[in-house]
Z-matrix of the N, CA and C atoms (Angstrom, degrees):
N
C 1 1.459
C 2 1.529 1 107.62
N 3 1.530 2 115.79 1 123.81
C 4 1.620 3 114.31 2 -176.98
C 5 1.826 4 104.16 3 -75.61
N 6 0.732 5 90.06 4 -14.02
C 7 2.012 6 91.12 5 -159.74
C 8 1.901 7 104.42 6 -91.58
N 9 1.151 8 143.11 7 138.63
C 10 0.954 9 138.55 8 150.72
C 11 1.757 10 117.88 9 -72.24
N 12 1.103 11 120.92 10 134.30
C 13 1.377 12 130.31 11 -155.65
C 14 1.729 13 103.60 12 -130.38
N 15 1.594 14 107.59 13 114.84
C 16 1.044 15 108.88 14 149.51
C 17 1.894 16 144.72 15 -121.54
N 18 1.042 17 116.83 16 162.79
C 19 1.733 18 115.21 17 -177.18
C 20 1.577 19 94.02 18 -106.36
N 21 1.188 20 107.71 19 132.95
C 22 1.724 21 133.33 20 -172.95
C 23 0.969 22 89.59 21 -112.24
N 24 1.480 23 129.03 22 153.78
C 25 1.594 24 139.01 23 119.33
C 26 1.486 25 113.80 24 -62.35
N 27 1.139 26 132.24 25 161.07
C 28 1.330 27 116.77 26 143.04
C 29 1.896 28 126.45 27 -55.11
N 30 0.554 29 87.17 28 -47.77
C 31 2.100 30 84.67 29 172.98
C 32 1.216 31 101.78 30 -66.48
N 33 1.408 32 138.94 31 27.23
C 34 1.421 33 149.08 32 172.04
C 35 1.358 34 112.86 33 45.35
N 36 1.556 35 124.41 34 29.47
C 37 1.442 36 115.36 35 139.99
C 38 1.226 37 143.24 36 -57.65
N 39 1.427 38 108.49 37 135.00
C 40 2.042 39 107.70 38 -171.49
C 41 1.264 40 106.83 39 -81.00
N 42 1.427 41 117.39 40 103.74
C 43 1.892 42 116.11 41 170.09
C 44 1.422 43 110.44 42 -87.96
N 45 1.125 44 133.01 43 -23.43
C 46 1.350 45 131.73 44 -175.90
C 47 1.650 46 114.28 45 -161.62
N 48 1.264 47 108.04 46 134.68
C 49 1.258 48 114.00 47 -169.37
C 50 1.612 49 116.01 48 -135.35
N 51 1.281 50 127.90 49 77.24
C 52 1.564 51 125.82 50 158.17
C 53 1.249 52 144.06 51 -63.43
N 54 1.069 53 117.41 52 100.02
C 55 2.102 54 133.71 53 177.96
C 56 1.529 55 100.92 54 -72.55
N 57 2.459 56 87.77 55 108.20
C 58 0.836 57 98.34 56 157.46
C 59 1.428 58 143.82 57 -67.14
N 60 1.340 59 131.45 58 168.37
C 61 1.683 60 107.92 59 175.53
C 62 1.410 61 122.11 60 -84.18
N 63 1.090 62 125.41 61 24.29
C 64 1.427 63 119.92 62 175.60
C 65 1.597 64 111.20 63 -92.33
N 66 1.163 65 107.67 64 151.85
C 67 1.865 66 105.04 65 -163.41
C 68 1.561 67 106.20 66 -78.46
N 69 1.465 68 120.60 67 -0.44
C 70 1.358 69 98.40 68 173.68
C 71 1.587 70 93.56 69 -137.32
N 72 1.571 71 94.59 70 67.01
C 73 1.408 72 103.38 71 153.77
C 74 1.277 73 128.01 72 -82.00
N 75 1.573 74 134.49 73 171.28
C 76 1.353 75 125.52 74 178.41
C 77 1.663 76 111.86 75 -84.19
N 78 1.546 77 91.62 76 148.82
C 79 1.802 78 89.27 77 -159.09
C 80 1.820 79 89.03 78 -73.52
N 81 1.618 80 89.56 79 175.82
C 82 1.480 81 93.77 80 174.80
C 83 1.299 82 110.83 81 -78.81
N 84 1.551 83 92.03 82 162.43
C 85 1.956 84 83.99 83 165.27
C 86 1.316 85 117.84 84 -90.30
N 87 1.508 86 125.32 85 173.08
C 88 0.646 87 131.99 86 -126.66
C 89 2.077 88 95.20 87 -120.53
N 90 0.813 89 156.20 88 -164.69
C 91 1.497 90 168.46 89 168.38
C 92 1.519 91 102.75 90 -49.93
N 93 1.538 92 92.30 91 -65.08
C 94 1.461 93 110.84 92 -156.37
C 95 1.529 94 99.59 93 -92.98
N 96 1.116 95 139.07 94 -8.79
C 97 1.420 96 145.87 95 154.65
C 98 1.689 97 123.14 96 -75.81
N 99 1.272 98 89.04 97 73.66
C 100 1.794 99 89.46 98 -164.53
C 101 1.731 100 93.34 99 -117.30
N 102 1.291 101 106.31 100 29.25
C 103 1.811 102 102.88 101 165.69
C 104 1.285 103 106.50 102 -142.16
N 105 1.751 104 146.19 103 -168.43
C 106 1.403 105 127.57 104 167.91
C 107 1.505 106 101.61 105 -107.85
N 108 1.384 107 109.67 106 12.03
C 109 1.724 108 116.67 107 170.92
C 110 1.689 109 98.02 108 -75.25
N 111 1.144 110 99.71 109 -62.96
C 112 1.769 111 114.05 110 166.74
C 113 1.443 112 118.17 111 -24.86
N 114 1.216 113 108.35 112 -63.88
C 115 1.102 114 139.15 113 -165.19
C 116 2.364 115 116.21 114 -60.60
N 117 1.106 116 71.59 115 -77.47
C 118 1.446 117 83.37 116 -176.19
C 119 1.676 118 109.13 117 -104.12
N 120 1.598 119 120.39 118 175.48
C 121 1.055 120 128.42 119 178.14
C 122 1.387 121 110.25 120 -64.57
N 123 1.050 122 119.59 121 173.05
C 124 1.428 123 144.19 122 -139.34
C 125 2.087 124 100.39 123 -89.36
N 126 1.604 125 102.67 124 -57.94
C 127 0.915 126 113.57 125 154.38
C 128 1.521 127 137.61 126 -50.10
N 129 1.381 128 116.71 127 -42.25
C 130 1.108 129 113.18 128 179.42
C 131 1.519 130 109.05 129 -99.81
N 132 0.927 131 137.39 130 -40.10
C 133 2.015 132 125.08 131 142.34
C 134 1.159 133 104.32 132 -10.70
N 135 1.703 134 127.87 133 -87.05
C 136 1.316 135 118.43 134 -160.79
C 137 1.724 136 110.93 135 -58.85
N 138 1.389 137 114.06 136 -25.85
C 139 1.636 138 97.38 137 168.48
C 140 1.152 139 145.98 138 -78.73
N 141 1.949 140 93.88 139 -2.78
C 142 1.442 141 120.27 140 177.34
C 143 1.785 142 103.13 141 -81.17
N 144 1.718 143 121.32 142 -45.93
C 145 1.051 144 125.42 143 173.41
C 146 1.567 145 121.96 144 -61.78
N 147 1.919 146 120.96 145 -8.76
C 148 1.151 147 115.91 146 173.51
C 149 1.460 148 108.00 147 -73.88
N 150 1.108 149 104.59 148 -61.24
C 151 1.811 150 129.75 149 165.27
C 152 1.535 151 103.93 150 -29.20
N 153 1.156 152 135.97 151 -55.82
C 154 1.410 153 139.88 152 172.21
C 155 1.759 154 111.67 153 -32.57
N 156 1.497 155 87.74 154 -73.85
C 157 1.335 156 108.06 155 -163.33
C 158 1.614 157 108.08 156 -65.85
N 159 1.747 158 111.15 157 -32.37
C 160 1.522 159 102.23 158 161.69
C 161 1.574 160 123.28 159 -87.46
N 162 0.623 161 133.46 160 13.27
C 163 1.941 162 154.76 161 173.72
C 164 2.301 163 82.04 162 -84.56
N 165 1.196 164 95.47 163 -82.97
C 166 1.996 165 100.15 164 -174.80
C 167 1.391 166 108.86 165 -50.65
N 168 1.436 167 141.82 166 -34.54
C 169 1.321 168 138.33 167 176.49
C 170 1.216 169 103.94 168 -70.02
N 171 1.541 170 116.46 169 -79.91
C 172 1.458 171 110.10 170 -179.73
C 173 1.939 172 143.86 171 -55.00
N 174 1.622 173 86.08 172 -37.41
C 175 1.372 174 103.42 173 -173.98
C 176 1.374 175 102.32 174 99.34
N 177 1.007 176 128.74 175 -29.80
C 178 1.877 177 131.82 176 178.30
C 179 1.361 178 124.27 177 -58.86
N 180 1.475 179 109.49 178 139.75
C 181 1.405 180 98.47 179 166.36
C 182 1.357 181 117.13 180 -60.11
N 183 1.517 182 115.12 181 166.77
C 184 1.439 183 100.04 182 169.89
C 185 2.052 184 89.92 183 -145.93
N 186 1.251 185 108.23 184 -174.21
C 187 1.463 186 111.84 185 -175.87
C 188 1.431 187 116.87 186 -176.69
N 189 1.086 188 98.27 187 145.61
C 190 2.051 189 118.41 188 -167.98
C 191 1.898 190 116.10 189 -138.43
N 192 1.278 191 90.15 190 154.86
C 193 1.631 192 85.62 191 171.19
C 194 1.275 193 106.20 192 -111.15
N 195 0.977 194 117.50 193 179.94
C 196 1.944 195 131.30 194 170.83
C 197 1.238 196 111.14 195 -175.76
N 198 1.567 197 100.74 196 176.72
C 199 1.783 198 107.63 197 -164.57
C 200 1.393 199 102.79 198 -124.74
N 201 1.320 200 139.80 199 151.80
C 202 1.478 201 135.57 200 166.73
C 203 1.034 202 85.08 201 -149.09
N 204 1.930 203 106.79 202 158.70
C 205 1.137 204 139.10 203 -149.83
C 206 1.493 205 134.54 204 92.68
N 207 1.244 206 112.41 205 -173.08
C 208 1.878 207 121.48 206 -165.96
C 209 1.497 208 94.32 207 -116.72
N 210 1.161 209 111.84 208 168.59
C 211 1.644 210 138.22 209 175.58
C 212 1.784 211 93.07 210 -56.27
N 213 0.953 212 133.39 211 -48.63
C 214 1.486 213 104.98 212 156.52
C 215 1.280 214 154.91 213 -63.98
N 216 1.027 215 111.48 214 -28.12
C 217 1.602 216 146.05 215 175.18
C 218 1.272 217 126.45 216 -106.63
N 219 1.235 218 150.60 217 121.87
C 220 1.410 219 129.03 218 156.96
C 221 1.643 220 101.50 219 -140.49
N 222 0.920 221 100.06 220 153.32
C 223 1.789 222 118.69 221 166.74
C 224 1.871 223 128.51 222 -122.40
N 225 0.768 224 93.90 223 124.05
C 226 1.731 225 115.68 224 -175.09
C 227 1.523 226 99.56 225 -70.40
N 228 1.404 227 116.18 226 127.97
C 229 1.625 228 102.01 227 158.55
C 230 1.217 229 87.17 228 -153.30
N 231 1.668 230 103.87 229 160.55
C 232 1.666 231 134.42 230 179.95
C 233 1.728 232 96.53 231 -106.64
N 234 1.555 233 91.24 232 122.37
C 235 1.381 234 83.44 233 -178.14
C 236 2.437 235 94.73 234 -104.10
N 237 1.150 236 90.34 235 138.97
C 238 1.946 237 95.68 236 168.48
C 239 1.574 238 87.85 237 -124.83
N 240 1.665 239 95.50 238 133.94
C 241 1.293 240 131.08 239 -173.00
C 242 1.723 241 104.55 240 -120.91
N 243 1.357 242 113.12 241 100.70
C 244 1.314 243 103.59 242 175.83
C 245 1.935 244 102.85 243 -125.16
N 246 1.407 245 92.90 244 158.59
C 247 1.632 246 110.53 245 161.70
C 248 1.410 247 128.54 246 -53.41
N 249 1.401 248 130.71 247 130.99
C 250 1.582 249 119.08 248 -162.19
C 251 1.829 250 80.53 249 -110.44
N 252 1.242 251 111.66 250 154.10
C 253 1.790 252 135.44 251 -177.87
C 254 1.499 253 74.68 252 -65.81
N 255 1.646 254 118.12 253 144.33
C 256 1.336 255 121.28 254 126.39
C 257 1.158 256 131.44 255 -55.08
């Protein structure tokens, strides 16, 4: 699978987390990172929680980019945000 794949709650808990195979996938989280507040920066959490909350209003996918990494490094990813079946 190229894509790293995750399962959200809505209250942005991490239930499941799959590492895609591409080398600049997102690392896993970590123990103590068991929310995407945890998880990621501050900024990009709250844009993950906009996306949330419009994914549950609408029912639609929705999708964003962002950057991770340091002044040396950075990585590009497309995030697709879809609805899981009850």
């Amino acid at each position: 699978m190229p894509d790293t794949l995750f399962v959200i709650r809505r209250n942005g808990a991490i239930v499941n987390f799959l590492a895609g195979n591409e080398t600049a996938t997102m690392p896993e989280p970590r123990g103590d990172q068991t929310r995407i507040a945890d998880y990621l920066p501050n900024d990009i959490a709250n844009q993950w929680f906009e996306l949330i909350h419009l994914v549950i209003q609408d029912g639609k996918p929705q999708q964003c980019e962002f950057t991770l990494g340091d002044q040396a490094e950075k990585y590009h990813y497309e995030l697709q945000m879809v609805p899981l079946p009850e």
